[in-house]
N, C-alpha and C positions, 0 to 999 in steps of 0.2 A: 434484573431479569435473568432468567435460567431457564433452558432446557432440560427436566427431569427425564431422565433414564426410566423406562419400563424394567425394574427390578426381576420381574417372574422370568426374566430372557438373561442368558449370559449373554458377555457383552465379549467379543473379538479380541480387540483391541481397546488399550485404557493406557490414555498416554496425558501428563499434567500438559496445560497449555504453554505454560513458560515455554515448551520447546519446539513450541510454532515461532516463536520469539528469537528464539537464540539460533533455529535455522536460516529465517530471515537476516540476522543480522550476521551471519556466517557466509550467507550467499553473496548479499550484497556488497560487504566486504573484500571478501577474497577476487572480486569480479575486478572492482576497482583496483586495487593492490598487485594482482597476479598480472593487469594489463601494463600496470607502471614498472613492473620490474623488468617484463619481459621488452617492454617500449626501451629502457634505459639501457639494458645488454645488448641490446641487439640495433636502435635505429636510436641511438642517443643524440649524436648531432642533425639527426635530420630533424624529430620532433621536439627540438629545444629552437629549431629555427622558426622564422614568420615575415612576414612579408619586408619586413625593415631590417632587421638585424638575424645573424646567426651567433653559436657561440664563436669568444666566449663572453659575446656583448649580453646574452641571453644562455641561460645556465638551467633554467627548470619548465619543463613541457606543462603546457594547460593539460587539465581533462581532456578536451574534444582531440588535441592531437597526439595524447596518448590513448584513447579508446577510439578513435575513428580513422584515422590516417595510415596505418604500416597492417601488412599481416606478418605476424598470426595474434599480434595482439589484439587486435580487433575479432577475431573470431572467437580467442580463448576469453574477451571481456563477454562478448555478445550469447556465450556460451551458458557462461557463470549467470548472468544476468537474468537466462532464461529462467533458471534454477529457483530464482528468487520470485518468481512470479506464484508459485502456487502457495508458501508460505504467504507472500504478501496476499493474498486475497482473502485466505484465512484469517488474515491479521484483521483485516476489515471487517471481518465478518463477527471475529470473538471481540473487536473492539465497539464494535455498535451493542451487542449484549450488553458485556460487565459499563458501560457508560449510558446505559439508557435510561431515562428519564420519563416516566410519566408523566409529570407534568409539563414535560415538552417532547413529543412524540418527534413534532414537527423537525425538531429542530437537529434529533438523531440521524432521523432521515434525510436531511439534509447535510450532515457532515458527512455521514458514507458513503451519497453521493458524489460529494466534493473527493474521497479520498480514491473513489472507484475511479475517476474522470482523471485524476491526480496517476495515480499508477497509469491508468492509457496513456496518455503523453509523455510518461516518459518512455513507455517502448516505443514513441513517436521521435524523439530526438537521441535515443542509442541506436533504434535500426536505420535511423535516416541522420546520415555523419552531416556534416557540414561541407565535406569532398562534394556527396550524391547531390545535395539540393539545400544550398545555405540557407535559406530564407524557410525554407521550411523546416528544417534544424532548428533554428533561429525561435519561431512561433511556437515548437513544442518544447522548446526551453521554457523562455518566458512564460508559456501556461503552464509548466510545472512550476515556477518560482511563484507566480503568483497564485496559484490552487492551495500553494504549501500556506497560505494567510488561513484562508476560511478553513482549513483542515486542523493547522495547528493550533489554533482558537477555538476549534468544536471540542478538541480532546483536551486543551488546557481549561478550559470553563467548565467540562462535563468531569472534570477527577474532582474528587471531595476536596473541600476545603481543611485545610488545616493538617495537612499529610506533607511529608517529604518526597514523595510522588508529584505533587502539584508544583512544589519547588523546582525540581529535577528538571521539570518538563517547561516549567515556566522561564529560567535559564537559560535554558538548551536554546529556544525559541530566541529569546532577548538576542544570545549573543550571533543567532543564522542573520536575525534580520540586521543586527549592527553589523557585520563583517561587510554587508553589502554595497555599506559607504565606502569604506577603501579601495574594495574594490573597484568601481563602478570610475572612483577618482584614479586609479593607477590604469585601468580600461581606458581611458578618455587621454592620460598623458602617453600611453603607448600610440592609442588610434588616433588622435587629435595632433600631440605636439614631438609625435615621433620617438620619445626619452628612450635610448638605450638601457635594461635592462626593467623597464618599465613593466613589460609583459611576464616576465620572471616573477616580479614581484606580485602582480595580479594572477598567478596563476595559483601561488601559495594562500592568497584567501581563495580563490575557488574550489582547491582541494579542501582547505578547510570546510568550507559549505559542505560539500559531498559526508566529511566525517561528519561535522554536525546536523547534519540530514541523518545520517544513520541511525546518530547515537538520539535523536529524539525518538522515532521508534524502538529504538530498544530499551527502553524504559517500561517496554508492555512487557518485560521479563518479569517487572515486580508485579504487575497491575495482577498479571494470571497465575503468578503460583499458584492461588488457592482455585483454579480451576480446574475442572478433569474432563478430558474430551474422550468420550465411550461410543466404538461401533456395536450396536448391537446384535445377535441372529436372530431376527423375526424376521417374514417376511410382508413386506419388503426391509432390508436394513435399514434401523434406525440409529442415526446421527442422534447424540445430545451430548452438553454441554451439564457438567454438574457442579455447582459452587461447594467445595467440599469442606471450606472452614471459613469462618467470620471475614465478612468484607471488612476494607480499611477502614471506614467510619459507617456509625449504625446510622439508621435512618430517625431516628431520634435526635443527632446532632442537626441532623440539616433543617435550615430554617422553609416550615411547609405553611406562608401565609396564603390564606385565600386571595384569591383576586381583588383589588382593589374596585371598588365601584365607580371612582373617578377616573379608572386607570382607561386614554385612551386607544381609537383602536389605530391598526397601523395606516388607515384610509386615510384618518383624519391628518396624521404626522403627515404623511406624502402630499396628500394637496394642499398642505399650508408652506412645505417647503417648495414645489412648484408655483405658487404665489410668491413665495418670496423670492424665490429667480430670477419673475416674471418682474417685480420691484426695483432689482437691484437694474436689470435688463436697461427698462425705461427711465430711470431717474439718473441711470449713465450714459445714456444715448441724449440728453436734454443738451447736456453742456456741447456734448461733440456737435450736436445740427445748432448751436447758438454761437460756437466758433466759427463758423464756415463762414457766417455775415462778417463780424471786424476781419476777418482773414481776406478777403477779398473784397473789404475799403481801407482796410489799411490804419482801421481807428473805428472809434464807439460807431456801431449802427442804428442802434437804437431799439435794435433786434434783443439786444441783450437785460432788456424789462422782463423779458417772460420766463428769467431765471427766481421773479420773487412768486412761479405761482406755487412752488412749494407750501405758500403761505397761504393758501386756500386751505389749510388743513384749523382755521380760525372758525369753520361756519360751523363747527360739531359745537360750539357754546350754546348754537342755540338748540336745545332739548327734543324740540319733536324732528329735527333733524338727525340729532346722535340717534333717537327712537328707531327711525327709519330705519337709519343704517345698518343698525346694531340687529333690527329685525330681518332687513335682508342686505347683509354684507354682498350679492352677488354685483348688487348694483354699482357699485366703486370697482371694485375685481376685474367687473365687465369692461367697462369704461374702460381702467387703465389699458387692456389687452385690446379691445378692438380699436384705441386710436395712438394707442406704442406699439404694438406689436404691428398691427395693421396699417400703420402711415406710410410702410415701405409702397403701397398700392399709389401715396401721395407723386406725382411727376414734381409738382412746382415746389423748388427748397423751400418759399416762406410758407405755406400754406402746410408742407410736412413739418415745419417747427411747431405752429400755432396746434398741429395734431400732437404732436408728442408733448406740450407744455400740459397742457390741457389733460391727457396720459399723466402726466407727474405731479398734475394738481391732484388726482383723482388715486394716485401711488401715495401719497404721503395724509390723506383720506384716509382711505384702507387702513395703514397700519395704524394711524392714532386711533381710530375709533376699536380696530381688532386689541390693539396690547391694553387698552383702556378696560375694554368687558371681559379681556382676560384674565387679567388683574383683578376686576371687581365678581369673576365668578365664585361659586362654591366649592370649586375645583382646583385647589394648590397646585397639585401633580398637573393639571392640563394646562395651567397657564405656563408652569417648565416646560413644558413641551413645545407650548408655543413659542417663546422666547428662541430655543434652540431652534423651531424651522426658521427663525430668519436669519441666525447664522449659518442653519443647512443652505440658506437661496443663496446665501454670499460666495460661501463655498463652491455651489454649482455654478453659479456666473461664472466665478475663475475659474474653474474648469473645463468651462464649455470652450473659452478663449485659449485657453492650455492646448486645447484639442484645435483648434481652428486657428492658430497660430496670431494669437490677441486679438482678433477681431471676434467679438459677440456675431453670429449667425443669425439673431432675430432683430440684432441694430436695425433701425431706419436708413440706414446707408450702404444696406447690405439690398441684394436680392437673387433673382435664381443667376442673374449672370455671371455673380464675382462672388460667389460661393453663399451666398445666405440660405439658409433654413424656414423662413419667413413661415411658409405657409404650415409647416412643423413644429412651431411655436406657435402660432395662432390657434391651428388645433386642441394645443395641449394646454392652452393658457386658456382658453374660452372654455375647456371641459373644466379645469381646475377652478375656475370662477363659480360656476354655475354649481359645482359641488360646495365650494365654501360654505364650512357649516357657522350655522349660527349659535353665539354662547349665550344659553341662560342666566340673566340675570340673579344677581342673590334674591335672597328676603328683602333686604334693604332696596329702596328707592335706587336705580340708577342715576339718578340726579345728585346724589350727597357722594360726596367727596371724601374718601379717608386719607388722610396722612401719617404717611409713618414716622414713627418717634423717629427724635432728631433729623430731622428732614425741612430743607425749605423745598418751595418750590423753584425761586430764582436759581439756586446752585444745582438744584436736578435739571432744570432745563438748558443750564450753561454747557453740564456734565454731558447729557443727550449732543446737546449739536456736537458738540466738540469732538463724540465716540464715532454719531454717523460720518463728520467731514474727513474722520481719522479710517474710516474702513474706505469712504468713498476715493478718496485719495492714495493709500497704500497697498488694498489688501483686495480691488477687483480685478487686479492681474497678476498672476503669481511671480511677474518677471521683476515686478517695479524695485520691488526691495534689492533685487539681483543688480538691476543695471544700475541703482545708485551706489554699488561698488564698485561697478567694473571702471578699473584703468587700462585699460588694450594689454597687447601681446609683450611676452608670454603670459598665458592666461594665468594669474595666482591665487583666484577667486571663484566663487560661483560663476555659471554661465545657465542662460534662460533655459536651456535644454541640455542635463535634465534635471537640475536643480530646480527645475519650477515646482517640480514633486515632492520635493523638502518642502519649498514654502507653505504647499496646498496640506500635507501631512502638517504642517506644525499648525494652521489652521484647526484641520481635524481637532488636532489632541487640543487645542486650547476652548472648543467648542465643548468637548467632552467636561474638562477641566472646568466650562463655565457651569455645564450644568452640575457636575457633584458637588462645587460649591466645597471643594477642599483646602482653599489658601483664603486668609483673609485681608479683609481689605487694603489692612496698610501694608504689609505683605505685597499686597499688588500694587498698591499704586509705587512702592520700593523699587519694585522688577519694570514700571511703567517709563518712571523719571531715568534708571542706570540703562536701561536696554534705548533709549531714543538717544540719549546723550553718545555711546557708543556708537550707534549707527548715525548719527551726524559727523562724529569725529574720524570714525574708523574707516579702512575702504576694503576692498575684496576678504576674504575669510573673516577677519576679526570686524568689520562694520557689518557682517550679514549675518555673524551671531547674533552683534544686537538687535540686526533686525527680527533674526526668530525668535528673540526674546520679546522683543514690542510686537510682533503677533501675538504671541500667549497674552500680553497684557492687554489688546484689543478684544480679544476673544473671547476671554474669562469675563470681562468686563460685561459684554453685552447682555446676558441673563439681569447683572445685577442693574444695571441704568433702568433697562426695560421695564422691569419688575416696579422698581422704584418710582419710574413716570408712572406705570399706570394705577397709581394711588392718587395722582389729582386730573381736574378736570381734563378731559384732552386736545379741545379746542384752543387751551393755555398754553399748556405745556408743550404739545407738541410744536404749537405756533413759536413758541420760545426756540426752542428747539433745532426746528427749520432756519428761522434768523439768523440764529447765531452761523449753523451751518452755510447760508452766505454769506456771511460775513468773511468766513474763513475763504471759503471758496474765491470770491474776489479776491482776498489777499495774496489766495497761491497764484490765481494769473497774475497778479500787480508785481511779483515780486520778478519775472522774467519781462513780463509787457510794459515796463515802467517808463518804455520812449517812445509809448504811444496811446497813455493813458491820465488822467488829471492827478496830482501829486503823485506819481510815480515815483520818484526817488526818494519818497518816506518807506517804501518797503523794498525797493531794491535790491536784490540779493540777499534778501531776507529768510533763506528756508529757513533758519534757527528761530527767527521770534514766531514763523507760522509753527513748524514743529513742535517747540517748546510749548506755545498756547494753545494747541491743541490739546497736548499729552495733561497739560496743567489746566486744563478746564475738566478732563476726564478725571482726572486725581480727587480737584473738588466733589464732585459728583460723586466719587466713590467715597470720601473719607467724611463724608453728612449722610450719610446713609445707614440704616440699621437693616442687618440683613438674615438678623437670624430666623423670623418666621418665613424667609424666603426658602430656609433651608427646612423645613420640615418634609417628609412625604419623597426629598429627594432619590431617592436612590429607587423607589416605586418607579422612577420615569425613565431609568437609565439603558432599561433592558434593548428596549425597541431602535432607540436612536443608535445605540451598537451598531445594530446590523446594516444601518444605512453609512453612519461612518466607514466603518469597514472596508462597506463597498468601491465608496469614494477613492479610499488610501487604494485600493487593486489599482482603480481605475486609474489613479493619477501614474503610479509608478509602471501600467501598462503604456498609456500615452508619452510617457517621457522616453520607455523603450520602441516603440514604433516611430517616435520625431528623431530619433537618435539618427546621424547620417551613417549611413552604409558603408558610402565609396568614398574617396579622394578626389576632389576638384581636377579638372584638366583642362588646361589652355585649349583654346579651338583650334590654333593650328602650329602643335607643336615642330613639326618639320620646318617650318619657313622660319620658328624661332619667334614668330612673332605675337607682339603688345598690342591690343585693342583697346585704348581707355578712352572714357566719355566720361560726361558733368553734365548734373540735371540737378536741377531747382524741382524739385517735386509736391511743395507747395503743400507738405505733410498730408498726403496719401489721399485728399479728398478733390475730386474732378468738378467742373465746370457746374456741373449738377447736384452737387452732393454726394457723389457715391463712391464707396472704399475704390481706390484704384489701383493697388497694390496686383492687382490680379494681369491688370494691360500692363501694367508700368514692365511687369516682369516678361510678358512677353515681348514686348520690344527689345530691350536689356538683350532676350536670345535672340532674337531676328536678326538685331546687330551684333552678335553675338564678340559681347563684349567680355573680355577679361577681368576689365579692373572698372572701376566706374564708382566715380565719387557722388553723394546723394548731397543735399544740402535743405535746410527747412527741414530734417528730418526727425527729431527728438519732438516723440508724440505719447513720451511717457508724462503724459500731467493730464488734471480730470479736465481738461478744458478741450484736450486731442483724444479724449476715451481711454485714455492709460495701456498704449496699444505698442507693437513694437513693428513697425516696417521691414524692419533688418531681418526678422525671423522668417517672416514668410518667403520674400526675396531671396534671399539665401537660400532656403531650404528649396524653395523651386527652382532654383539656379544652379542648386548643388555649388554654392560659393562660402568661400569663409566669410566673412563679416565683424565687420568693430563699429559697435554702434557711436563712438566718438565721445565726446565728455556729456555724461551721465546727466540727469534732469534737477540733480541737485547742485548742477555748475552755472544754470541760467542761462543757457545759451538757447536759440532755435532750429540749433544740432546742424551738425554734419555726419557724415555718415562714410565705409569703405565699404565696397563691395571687390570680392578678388579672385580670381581660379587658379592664383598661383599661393603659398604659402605664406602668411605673413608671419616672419620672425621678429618682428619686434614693430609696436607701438606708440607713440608718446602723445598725449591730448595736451593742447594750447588752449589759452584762454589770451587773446593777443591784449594788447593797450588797450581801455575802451574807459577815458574817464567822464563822457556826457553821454555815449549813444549806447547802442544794444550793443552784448558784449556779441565778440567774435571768435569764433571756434576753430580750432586745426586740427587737423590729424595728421602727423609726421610719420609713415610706414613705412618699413622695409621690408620686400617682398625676395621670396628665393624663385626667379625671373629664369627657367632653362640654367640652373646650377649657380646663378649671375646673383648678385645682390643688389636690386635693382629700390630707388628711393620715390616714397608718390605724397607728395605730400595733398592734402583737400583741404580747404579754405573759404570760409563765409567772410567777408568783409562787411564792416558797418554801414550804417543806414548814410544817404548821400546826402543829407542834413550835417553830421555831424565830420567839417571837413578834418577837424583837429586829431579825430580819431583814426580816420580812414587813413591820415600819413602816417599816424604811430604806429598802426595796426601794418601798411607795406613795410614800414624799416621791419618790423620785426618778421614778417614772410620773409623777407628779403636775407636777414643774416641766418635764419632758419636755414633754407635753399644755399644758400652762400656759405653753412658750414658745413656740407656736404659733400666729399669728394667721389662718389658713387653716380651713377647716371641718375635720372631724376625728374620725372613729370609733375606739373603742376597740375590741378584742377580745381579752377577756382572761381568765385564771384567776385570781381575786384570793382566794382562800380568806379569805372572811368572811362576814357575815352581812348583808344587808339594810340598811343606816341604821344599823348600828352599827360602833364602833370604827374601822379605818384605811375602813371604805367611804366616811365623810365625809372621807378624804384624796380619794380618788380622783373623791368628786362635790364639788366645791368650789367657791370664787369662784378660789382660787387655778389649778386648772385648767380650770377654765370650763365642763368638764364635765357633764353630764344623764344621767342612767338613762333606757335604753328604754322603763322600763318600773317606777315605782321601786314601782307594789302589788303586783310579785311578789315573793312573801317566802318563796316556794320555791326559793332559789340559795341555794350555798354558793364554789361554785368557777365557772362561766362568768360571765361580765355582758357586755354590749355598752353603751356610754357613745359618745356623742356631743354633737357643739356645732357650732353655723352651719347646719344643716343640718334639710331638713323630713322629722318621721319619719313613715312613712305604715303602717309595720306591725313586727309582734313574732309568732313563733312560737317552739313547743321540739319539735323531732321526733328521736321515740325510738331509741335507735343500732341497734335490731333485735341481732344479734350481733355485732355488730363489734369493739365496743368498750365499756368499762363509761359511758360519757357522751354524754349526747345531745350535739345540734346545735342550736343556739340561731343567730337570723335574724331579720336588722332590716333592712327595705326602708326605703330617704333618696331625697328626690329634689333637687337644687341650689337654692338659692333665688334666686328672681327680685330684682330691682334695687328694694327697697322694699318688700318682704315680712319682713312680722312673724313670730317666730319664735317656736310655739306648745310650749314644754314641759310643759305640763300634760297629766295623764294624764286627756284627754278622746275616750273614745275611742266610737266609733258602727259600724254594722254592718254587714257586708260589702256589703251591696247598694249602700249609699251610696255605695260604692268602684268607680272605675273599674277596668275590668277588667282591664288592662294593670297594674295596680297590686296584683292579687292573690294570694296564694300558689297555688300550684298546688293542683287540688281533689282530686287523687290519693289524699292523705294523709288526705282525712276517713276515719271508721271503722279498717276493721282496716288501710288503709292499703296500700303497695306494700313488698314484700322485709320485712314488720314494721317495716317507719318508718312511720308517723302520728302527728297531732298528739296529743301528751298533755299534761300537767299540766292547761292550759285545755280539753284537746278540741278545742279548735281557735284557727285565730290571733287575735290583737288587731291590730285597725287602728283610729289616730290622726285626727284633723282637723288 
């Protein structure tokens, strides 16, 4: 497209456009450059320093406090910068021209809106430093980093193909967005783990962005040589734009096909991936409302039948039923949404189960009968399409959780109280039903059955369960892969935030990767078998490669299984399918629940034979499969899903930067010096009633405004706890650090740390346990007011199994006992008072003291410490949360020749300074039903 010049007019001014290009990239530059020189002559050590270190721990200024911190650098960047605004706007303007596209109009005008919106923000975070108003800094950063996606994507997609311009640019790109990982890791060891020099280093890739920001723009130096921008004298002056020699490629090379007649439209993609959200939603919320019954009997309820209604998905055998369906899919659609999304309206748990099973009969309905008739329509291309919205819903699941801190917002156990979305998803799920279109049958009968060459149906249906219990299991929270790396402090691995955005991004591309259908099969199931093996064996960095390796090979895979099932009947296959899918699912709880379930110690600590037989049922599945009519018409379908991927990736690496913490934790009452720790059995986050409690839990946690506070029952990364993570939300509304304790691939029922002061180092136990449920510890050391202060938290075995319970105290015991630092317990030791293994754990051997040793009302919490002065004891009651109170022992450090008083001498609150008291909230009937009970109120110590 071109602006012609009215010839019969001389023309002003006639200047080529490359040097709108090389102004731009002369302003920009020199703005940056002229602020760093002048920042390093003049105010070198003060913008080399930052909140932790100065030089020469810290040697190189970031951007922001070379351009916003000192004058006159800030005026002479702010100056130069303005400069670049009017070439920049022209850039936009000659770059929607020479890149326009008529047969995507839309899509021009959508990138120079993206680039117009892109320039605003950043005069949004250069005239507003991080000094003026950080958080607003902050926001028009991030929307420039992420504007710079859909921008550099419009102008890398719209430059001809097969030019060394598309290279240049494609590059440039590659290497802004990779630089962003080290950085982002050198960011997090400066802000996170304090490293000396750490910020130095992160500031050398941020400069680098800045040049590779520049230097993709200036690549429009080549794009407009051949452009001449002419003012002309008419009246009024006329502006044009004249192409003066041969564009980079004719319009002959580019491929101009007509529109596909199958090809569909973007309505239909959207409400099949809103279905599929709606899918994943409900058929993950089934297991969470069918745990809450064994979890609160202690063993089978009986409740746990209504995980085989998956298997309703058997009555599409019979024909004038698939007919139904098939004729109006809204009917299942409807169903799943108004009694999953809708059961949150349920009060009574069994009755909200028996609604959501009933939802998940009707969820695995839906898809057999949809991939079946998409499969057998006349439309190759739309059946791609479809296959891909149900790795779009999966994708959106974990993201929504991403967003909401792993709790799904349309769960059943969610509602307006403790943040759920309910009525927001009902909305959106009941319009997306009611739209669900219906696929035309072929010519051929609906009823006959094709199979594809070399294909059974046994090994596709084996392949099917094995892919869904493999997504359902690994890939509906973006942390799960994360936290089966992590070994606690110092961090040397991924952490849920914001590497959740890696996992969600490797999702993306392996969804993309499914649909172009670029690797082949054995190929995959190669990358299937080396990436599960790694991530079993490996742990932080190197086990969470392999985990984004076995996402790509879950991902890619789901086109081809889908594709594959829907070549036989769907009442079989998918029924086959489903099966298999519980089968596995029983085995992943059997393999932690095995001391309170029938032959339980045939899968015991099994994740490798469930892993393995997963990954090797998806293998078969793929290596019986013939896929190449799968791949025709592909690349017809890739356009559209682009732009929803896309979006996704913004989205995910926007939410990783807005959950990112801010501040630094702070004890509550640094002056007195003092330790607030508590121990809660929290009964994995589900109340009395069924409902996420993660949201009370947290406010009590401040009310007692506690320091350190050990969790236990807390590891609710498995499909049977909704693959959720406790510790993130806690945390993050705590503003506390957190170590979620040994990972869901260790089999334990988790313990958990929560802390306001720094924890420098971590080590996770797995104590003796060779007949009962294994037992967990977390050995921490926290930087306690300058002090190195030791906390250990401790699950002790089930009270059945006595042989364990003594193996499990010796080993706390020399644990605590090889510790010469002070040192709080917080534990569940199932015993009694003074008798039996309790004198392991209060010993000479570990040095150990009782809080509080005349309470002779405990069986299961105790708090124990040693070196340390204890100033108070309470027990406040769980209200509904959980069957177990909260037990809290206030310590304050001991001074340099201070005797250390264990005796249970204790005097009365008034005595007690009042920075040292528990909060008075809790006398009487208390706040939310927590108040002081057993005593009435606390015990304080001299």
């Amino acid at each position: 497209m071109s602006l012609q010049p009215n010839e019969s007019n001389s023309s002003i001014i006639k200047i080529n456009a490359k040097y709108i290009s090389y102004a731009h990239t002369i302003c920009a530059s020199s703005a940056f450059l002229a602020a760093l020189i002048v920042g390093v002559w003049l105010h070198y050590y003060k913008i080399v320093e930052n909140g932790y270190y100065g030089y020469p721990d810290e040697w190189f200024p970031s951007v922001s406090a070379t351009i916003g911190d000192r004058y006159p650098e800030r005026s002479i960047f702010q100056i130069l910068i303005a400069l670049t605004s009017g070439p920049r706007f022209l850039l936009l303007l000659i770059s929607y021209i020479r890149l326009y596209d008529s047969r995507r109009p839309n899509f021009g005008v959508f990138g120079v809106v993206c680039g117009i919106i892109r320039t605003v923000t950043c005069g949004g975070w250069v005239y507003i430093t991080s000094t003026d108003d950080h958080d607003a800094h902050d926001v028009f950063m991030i929307s420039y980093i992420v504007l710079t996606i859909p921008w550099e994507y419009y102008v890398i997609s719209s430059t001809p193909s097969r030019t060394n311009l598309k290279k240049f640019r494609l590059y440039t790109s590659l290497t802004f967005f990779t630089t962003l990982i080290p950085l982002i890791y050198f960011f997090i060891q400066h802000k996170v783990h304090r490293v000396a020099g750490a910020y130095s280093i992160y500031a050398y890739f941020e400069w680098a962005l800045i040049i590779l920001d520049v230097l993709f723009d200036s690549w429009t130096a080549l794009d407009f040589k051949d452009l001449t921008i002419s003012l002309s004298s008419t009246k009024p002056l006329q502006f044009s734009i004249d192409q003066t020699e041969a564009p980079i490629i004719s319009k002959e090379e580019i491929n101009l096909k007509p529109k596909s007649k199958d090809d569909v439209p973007f309505l239909e993609l959207l409400i099949n991936s809103i279905n599929s959200f709606i899918f994943w939603s409900v058929i993950t919320s089934l297991l969470l409302t069918i745990w809450f019954f064994p979890l609160w009997n202690m063993g089978i309820s009986g409740f746990e039948l209504t995980i085989l209604s998956f298997l309703l998905s058997f009555i599409l055998i019979i024909p004038p039923i698939k007919q139904i369906l098939n004729s109006f899919p809204q009917i299942s659609r409807l169903i799943t949404v108004i009694l999953g999304v809708g059961a949150y309206k349920i009060e009574d748990p069994d009755s909200r189960l028996i609604s959501v099973a009933i939802a998940s009969s009707f969820a695995s309905i839906s898809l057999a009968n949809e991939v079946y008739h998409y499969g057998q329509s006349n439309s190759n291309i739309r059946s791609k399409y479809y296959y891909t919205t149900f790795s779009i819903g999966l994708i959106l699941s974990s993201l929504v959780k991403f967003a909401n801190q792993t709790n799904n917002p349309i769960w059943p156990i969610m509602n307006e109280s403790n943040g759920g979305w309910n009525k927001t998803g009902l909305v959106i799920g009941i319009l997306a039903a009611l739209l669900t279109p219906r696929v035309k049958p072929t010519s051929i009968s609906i009823n006959v059955e094709q199979k594809p060459a070399k294909t059974s149906l046994f090994f596709t249906g084996l392949g099917l369960g094995g892919l869904i219990f493999s997504l359902h299991a690994m890939l509906t929270d973006s942390s799960t892969i994360i936290i089966w790396n992590w070994e606690g402090y110092p961090i040397q691995g991924p952490i849920p935030v914001p590497h959740g955005a890696i996992t969600l991004i490797f999702m993306i591309i392996g969804s993309y990767l499914g649909l172009s259908q670029s690797i082949s099969t054995k190929l995959l199931s190669g990358l299937g078998i080396i990436s599960s093996i790694i991530l079993y064996l490996g742990t932080e960095w190197i086990g969470y490669i392999g985990g984004l390796g076995y996402i790509l090979f879950l991902m890619i895979s789901i086109p081809i299984i889908l594709g594959n099932a829907s070549k036989f009947q769907p009442g079989v296959i998918f029924t086959l399918g489903f099966l298999v899918h519980i089968i596995l699912m029983l085995a992943h709880v059997w393999i932690v629940a095995y001391a309170f379930v029938p032959g339980g110690w045939i899968l015991r600590e099994r994740t490798d034979i469930i892993l393995g037989s997963s990954t090797g049922l998806i293998v078969l599945g793929l290596l019986t499969t013939n896929i190449s009519s799968f791949k025709k018409g592909i690349n017809n379908a890739l356009y559209k899903v682009k732009r929803i991927l896309i979006i996704l990736s913004i989205l995910s690496v926007l939410i990783a930067y807005l959950r990112f913490p801010k501040q630094d934790p702070k004890p509550y009452h640094p002056n007195s010096k003092l330790i607030t720790a508590g121990i809660w059995t929290i009964h994995f986050g589900l109340d009395n009633d069924m409902w996420a409690s993660e949201g009370r839990m947290s406010s009590l946690i401040q009310d007692l405004e506690l320091d350190v506070v050990g969790l236990l029952e807390s590891d609710t990364q498995r499909i049977i706890m909704g693959n959720r993570d406790l510790t993130q939300k806690l945390g993050e509304d705590l503003n506390m650090y957190y170590d979620f304790g040994p990972g869901p691939n260790k089999h334990t029922w988790g313990c958990a740390l929560l802390s306001k002061f720094p924890i420098l180092n971590s080590t996770h136990h797995l104590l003796p346990s060779p007949v009962g449920e294994l037992a967990p510890a977390i050995h921490a050391t926290l930087d306690v007011y300058g002090e190195k202060v030791d906390v250990v938290v401790f699950h002790s075995g089930q009270e059945e199994d006595e042989e364990d319970r003594y193996l499990q105290s010796l080993g706390i015991r020399d644990i605590m006992g090889s510790s010469d630092r002070p040192l709080i317990l917080l534990s569940y030791l199932v015993t009694t008072p003074k008798e039996g293994n309790y004198n392991l754990y209060v010993s000479k051997e570990s040095g150990m003291y009782d809080i509080d040793s005349s309470d002779w009302d405990r069986w299961c919490e105790y708090i124990l410490y040693k070196d340390l002065k204890r100033t108070g004891y309470a027990r406040i009651s769980r209200g509904t949360i959980t069957d177990t109170e909260l037990q809290v022992g206030k310590f304050q450090l001991l001074n340099k020749g201070d005797d250390v008083n264990y005796l249970n001498e204790r005097i009365n609150e008034v005595e007690v300074d009042e920075d040292l008291r528990f909060p008075n909230i809790f006398y009487g009937d208390g706040v939310r039903d927590h108040r002081f009970h057993v005593f009435d109120e606390p015990r304080y110590f001299q």
